[in-house]
C-alpha positions in Angstrom: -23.7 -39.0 -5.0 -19.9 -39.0 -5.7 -19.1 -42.2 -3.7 -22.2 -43.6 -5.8 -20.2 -42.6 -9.4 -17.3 -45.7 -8.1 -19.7 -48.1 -8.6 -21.6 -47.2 -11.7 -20.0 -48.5 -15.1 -18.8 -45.9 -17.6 -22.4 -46.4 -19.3 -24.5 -45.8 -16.4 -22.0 -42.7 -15.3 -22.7 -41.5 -19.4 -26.2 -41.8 -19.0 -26.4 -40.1 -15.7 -24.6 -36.9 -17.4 -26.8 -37.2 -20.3 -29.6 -37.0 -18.2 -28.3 -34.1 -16.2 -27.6 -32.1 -19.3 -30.5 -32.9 -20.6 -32.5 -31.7 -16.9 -30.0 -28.6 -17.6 -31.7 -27.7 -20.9 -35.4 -28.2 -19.5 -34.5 -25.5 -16.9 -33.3 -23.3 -19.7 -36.2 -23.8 -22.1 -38.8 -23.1 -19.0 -36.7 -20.0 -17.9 -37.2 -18.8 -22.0 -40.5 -19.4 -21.6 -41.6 -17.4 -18.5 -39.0 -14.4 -19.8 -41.6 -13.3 -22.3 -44.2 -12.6 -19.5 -44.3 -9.0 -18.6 -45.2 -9.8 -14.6 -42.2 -12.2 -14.5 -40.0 -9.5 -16.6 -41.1 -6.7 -14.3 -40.3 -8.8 -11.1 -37.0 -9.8 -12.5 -36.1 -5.8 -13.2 -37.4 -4.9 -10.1 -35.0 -7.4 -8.2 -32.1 -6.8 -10.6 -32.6 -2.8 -9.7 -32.4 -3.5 -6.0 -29.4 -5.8 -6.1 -27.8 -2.6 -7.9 -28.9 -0.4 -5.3 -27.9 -2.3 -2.6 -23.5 -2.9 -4.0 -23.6 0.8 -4.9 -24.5 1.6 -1.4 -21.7 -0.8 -0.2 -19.4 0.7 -2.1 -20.0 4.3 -1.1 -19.4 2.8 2.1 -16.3 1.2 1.3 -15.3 4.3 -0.6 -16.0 6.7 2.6 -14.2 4.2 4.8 -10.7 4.4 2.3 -11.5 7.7 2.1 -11.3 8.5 5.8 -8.1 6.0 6.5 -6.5 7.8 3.1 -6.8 11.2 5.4 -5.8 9.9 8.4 -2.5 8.0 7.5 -1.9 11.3 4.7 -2.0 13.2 8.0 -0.2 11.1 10.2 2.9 10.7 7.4 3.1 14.2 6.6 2.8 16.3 10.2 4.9 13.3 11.8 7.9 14.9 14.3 10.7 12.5 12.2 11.3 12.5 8.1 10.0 9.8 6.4 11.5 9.6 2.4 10.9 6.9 -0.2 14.3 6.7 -2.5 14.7 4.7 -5.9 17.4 2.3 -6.6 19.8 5.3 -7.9 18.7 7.3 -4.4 16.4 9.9 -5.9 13.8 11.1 -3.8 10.4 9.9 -4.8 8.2 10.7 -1.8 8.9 12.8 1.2 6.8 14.4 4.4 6.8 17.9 5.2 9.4 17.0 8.8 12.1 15.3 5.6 11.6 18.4 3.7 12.2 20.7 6.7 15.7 18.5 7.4 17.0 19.0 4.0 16.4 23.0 4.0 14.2 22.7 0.7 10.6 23.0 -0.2 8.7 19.5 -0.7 8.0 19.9 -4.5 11.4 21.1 -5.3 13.3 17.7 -3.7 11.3 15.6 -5.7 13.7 13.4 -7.9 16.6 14.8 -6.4 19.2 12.6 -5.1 19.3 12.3 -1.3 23.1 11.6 -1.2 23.8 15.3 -2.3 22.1 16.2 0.9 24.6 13.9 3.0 27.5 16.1 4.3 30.3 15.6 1.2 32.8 13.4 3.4 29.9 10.9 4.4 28.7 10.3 1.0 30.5 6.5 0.7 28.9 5.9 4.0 25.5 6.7 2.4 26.2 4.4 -0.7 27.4 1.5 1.5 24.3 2.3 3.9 22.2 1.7 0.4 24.0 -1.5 -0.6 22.0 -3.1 1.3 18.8 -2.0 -0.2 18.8 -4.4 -3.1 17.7 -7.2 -1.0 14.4 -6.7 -0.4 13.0 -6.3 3.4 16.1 -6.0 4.1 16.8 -3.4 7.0 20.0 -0.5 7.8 20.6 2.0 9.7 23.4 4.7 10.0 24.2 8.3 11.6 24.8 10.7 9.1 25.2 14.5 8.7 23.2 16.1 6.2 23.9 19.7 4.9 21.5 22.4 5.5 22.4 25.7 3.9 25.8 26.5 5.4 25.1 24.2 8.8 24.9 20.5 9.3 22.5 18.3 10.9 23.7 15.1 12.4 20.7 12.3 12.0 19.8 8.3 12.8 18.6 7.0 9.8 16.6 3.9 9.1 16.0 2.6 6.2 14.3 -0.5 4.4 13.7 -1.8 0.8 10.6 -2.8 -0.3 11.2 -4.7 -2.9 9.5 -2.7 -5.4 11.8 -1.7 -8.1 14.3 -1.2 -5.2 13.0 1.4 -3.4 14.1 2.3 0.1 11.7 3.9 2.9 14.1 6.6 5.2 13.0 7.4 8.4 15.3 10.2 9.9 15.6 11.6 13.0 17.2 14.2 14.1 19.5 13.6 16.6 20.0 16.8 18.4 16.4 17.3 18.8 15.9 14.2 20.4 19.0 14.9 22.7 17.6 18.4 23.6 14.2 16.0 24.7 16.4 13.9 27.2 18.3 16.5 28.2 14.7 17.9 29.1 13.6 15.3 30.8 16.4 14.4 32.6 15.8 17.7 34.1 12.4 17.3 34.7 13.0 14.1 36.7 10.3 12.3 33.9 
């Protein structure tokens, strides 16, 4: 009907709306009319009710499904064998996993808003800030080894790093290096 509008004159196109508008309203008045009828009410309800029934029962669905992904990735973050931490722009620690909190010697809840960098062995600090400097680009990607301190030892680590972008925070992973040496040395012996 739209390649039929490019040859009608502005009239004909003005009376063609006026009769739509006007079909629009019939509709309307006829739908007024049969609302007042209990049967027609009734039906409507009873349809309206079932609609209901039927996106509530999606979104249980949907709600068991985010449900079951939020406890599997919550598991998978927090028991993982490497520390994963989630720094600010000023290198407080924001989020960490159970591995990051057994790296830095301290209970979870009491590194929160802490700043990583006081964990870095004191002559590798100014590698840590340049190691963030790069963090205010966002997806931008680093990585360094590092000592940390851990009550009166140090632990040399590979750490990775990433900004997000959002309000320039940084995602850490870090991996302890002699652990992972200890695993090749393992292998190495077992011939694997």
């Amino acid at each position: 009907m739209n390649e039929d509008i490019e040859y009608l004159s502005e009239a004909q196109i003005l009376r063609l709306k006026a009769e739509q508008k006007l079909q629009r309203k019939l509709e309307r008045s006829a739908m007024k009319e049969n609302s007042h009828d209990p049967e027609i009410l009734l039906h409507e309800l009873q349809v309206h009710q079932i609609e209901l029934e039927m996106q509530n029962e999606e979104l249980r669905q949907s709600n068991e499904i985010a449900e079951a992904a939020l406890k599997k990735y919550t598991m998978i973050y927090d028991l993982a064998p490497i520390g994963f931490f989630t720094i600010d722009g000023e290198g407080n620690i924001i989020d960490l996993n159970f591995t990051g909190a057994e790296m830095l010697g301290e209970r979870r809840f009491i590194l929160l808003n802490r700043n990583f960098k006081f964990f870095v062995a004191e002559g590798s600090r100014i590698d840590f800030s340049n190691f963030r400097i790069i963090f205010s680009f966002p997806a931008k990607r680093n990585s360094a080894r590092l000592p940390l301190s851990q009550r009166n030892a140090q632990l040399k680590v590979y750490v990775e790093g990433i900004a997000t972008g959002d309000e320039h925070q940084c995602l850490l992973s870090v991996i302890d290096i002699a652990h992972f040496a200890k695993l090749n040395s393992l292998e190495r012996y077992l011939g694997l």
